[in-house]
N, C-alpha and C positions, 0 to 999 in steps of 0.2 A: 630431811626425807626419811620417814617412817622405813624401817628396815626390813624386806620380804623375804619370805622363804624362798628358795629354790634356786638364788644366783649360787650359792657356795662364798664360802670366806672369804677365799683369795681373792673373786671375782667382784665382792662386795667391798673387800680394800682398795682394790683397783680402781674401782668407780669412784670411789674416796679420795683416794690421792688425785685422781682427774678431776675432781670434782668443779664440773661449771655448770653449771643448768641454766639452760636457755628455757625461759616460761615462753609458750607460743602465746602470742596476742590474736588470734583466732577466738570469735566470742561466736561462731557459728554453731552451726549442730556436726560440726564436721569434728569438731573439737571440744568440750568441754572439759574445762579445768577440774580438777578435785583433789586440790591437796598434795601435787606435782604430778599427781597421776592426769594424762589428757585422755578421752575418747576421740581416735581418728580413723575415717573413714578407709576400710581398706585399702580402697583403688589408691591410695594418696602416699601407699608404704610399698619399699621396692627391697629385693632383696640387696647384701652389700655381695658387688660381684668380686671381690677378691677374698672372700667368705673361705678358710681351711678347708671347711668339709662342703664334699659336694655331695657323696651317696646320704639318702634320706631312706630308710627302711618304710618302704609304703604300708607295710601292715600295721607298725607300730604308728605311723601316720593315722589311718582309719581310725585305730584305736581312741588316739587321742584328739581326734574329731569326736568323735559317739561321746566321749566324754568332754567335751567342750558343749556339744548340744545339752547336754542335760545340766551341767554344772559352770559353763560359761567358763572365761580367760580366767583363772584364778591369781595367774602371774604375767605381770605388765610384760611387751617386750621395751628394748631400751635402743632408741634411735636416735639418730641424727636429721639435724632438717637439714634438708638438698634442693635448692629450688623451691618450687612450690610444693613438693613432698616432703619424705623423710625414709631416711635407707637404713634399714635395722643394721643394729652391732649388736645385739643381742637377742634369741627368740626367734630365730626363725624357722623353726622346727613350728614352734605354739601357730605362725604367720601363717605357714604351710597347712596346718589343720585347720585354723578358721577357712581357711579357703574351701578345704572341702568341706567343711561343716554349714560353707553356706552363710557364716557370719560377715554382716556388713561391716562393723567395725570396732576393733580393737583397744585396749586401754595400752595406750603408752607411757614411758618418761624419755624427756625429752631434753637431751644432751647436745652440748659443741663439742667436739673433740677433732682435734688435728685428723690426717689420712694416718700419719704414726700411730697414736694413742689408739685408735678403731682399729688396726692392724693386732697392735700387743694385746687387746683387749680378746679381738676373735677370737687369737689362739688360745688363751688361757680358757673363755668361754669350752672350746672347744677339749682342754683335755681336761675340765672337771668333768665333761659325760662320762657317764659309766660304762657307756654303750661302746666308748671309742677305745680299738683293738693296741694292744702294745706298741705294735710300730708306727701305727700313726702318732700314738702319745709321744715316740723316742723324736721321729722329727719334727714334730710340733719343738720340743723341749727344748733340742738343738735349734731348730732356727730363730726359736727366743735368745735362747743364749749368744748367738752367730751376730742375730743382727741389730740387739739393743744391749751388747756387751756386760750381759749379764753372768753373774756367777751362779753355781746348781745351788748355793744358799738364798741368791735373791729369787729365782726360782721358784724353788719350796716352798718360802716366805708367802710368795705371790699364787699360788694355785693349794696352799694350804697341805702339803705332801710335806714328810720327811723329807733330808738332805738323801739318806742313804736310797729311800725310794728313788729319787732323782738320779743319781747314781747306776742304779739296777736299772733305772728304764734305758738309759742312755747305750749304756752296754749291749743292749739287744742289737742295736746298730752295726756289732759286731759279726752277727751272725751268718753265716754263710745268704747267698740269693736266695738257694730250693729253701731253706730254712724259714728265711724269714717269707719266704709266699705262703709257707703252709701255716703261718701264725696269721699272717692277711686275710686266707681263706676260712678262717677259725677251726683250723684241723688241729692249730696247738695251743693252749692257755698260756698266757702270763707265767701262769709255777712253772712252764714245762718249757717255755724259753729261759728265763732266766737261770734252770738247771744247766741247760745245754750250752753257756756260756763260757765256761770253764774248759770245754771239748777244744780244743786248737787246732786238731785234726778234721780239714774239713770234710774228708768221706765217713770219719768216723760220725760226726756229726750229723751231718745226714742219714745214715745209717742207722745213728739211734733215736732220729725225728722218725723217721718212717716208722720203726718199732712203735712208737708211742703216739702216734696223730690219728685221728679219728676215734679216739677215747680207749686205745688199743692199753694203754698203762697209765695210770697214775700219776699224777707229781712223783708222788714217792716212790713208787716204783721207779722212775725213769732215772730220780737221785739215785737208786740204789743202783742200776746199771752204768750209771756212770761211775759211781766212783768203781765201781769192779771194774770198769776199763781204766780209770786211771792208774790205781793199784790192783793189779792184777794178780800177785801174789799174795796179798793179806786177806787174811780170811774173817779178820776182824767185823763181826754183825755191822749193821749198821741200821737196824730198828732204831737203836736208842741215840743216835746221831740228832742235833737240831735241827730242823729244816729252814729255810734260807727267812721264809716268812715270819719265826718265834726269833728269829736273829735280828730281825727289823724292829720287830715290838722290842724287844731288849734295847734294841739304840733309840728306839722312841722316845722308850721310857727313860732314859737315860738324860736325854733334850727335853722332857719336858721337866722332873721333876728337879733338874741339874745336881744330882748324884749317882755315886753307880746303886746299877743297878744288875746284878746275876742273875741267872738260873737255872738249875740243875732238869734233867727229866727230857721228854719229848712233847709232840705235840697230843699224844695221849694222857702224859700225865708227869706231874712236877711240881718244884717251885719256884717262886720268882721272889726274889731276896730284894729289900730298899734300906742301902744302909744309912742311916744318922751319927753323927757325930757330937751333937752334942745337944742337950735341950731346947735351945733355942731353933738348932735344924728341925727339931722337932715338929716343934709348934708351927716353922716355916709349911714342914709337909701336910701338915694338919688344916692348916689355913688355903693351901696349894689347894689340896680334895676338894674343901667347901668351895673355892671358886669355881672349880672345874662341875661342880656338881649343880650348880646354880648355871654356869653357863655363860658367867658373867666374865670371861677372860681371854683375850686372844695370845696369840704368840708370842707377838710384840709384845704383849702385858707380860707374859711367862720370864720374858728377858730378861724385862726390868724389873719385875718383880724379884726375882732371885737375885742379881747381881746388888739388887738392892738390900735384900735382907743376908748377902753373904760378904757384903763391904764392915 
């Protein structure tokens, strides 16, 4: 199967490791084959009712109807056959627009997978969106990890994230109720929870959500107020402090290129140190670039790639 844009990595390994494709033997117009891609008539796809997400943002819906009429499904969704149907495990946001777009029928690919496998599958579909708020990401993550006893490395592996990302989303889970509703309602970003994770005090916490939700302070700004509540008596700046997001890229980089990796400066301005050890590291980091710049390398590869050339 020809590899499309727009599932994401993890989501596209996943489909791999499952991998069973059922060819529908439908030779009607309801169905036409092309190359594992099928055409199937709307009415015949249902959504999967144990689907993670259930709020669908209607405007961005219309949206991507207006451009479904002009530009047509440009990405299959990916179902299962049920009966004489088939019940999406993937796409059904795309499902939701052809309907209002008026489209009879849709290109699918055309999977078996367990009531399991269509389960693990939703959620991870569900936290590559970009669209999806911190704390649904945090319990998506945990109930992956809760209920196919996975590690934050298999994880990451699997949704294409950092370890430490996985980590940082987890911990929101932490956060006070009022707190974490006013991240639900998108009164607070990603930078501006995971700031306030650190606060253990939970009025103080509150106290310095409310200062900061509805676009009232900054990431940085809100770091800056917190650390003056944790330390209260230093007066020590904290401009030139790293912010938690240059501290992720730093362990990124660290996992991907498997050396360290430092860096002095802020998020205005700095450097980022890669150190080698010996020529042959060298040539490793050299050859690393050119795959990662070609595009030609997954994670998995990154693993075995390094442990290869540092045995």
């Amino acid at each position: 199967m020809t590899t499309k844009k727009g599932l994401g990595r993890g989501l596209e390994s996943l489909f791999g490791f499952y991998d069973n494709v059922e060819e529908p033997q439908d030779t009607t117009p309801t169905a036409k084959e092309n190359k594992g891609v099928v055409e199937v008539n709307i009415n015949k796809i249902s959504p999967n009712p144990n689907q993670p997400r259930k709020n669908f943002d209607q405007e961005a819906l219309q949206e991507l109807a207006n451009s479904i009429k002009v530009h047509g499904v440009i990405q299959p969704l990916v179902v299962n056959k049920k009966g004489d149907g088939y019940m999406i495990i993937a796409g059904e946001r795309r499902w939701r627009a052809c309907r209002l777009a008026g489209v009879t029928s849709i290109p699918v690919i055309v999977k078996n997978y367990t009531e399991k496998q269509i389960k693990e599958i939703a959620l991870i579909e569900n936290l590559q969106r970009e669209d999806l708020n911190p704390i649904e990401a945090s319990r998506a993550i945990k109930q992956l990890m809760d209920e196919y006893k996975l590690t934050q490395e298999s994880v990451a592996e699997r949704i294409g994230k950092s370890r430490s990302n996985i980590t940082n989303t987890l911990r929101l889970l932490s956060l006070s109720p009022e707190v974490v509703e006013m991240i639900e309602k998108n009164r607070l970003s990603a930078g501006h929870a995971r700031a306030l994770v650190v606060v253990e005090d939970a009025n103080a916490q509150i106290r310095l959500a409310k200062q900061a939700c509805d676009g009232k302070m900054s990431v940085r700004e809100l770091e800056k107020a917190v650390k003056i509540f944790l330390n209260p008596g230093k007066t020590k700046p904290v401009a030139k402090e790293q912010s938690i997001e240059l501290k992720e890229l730093i362990t990124d980089m660290q996992r991907v290129f498997a050396t360290k990796v430092s860096a002095i400066g802020n998020d205005n301005k700095g450097r980022i140190y890669i150190d080698y050890y010996s020529r042959d590291d060298l040539d490793r980091l050299s050859d690393l670039i050119e795959l990662l710049k070609k595009k030609e390398i997954t994670l998995g590869d990154l693993r075995n790639y390094n442990k290869r050339h540092k045995d």
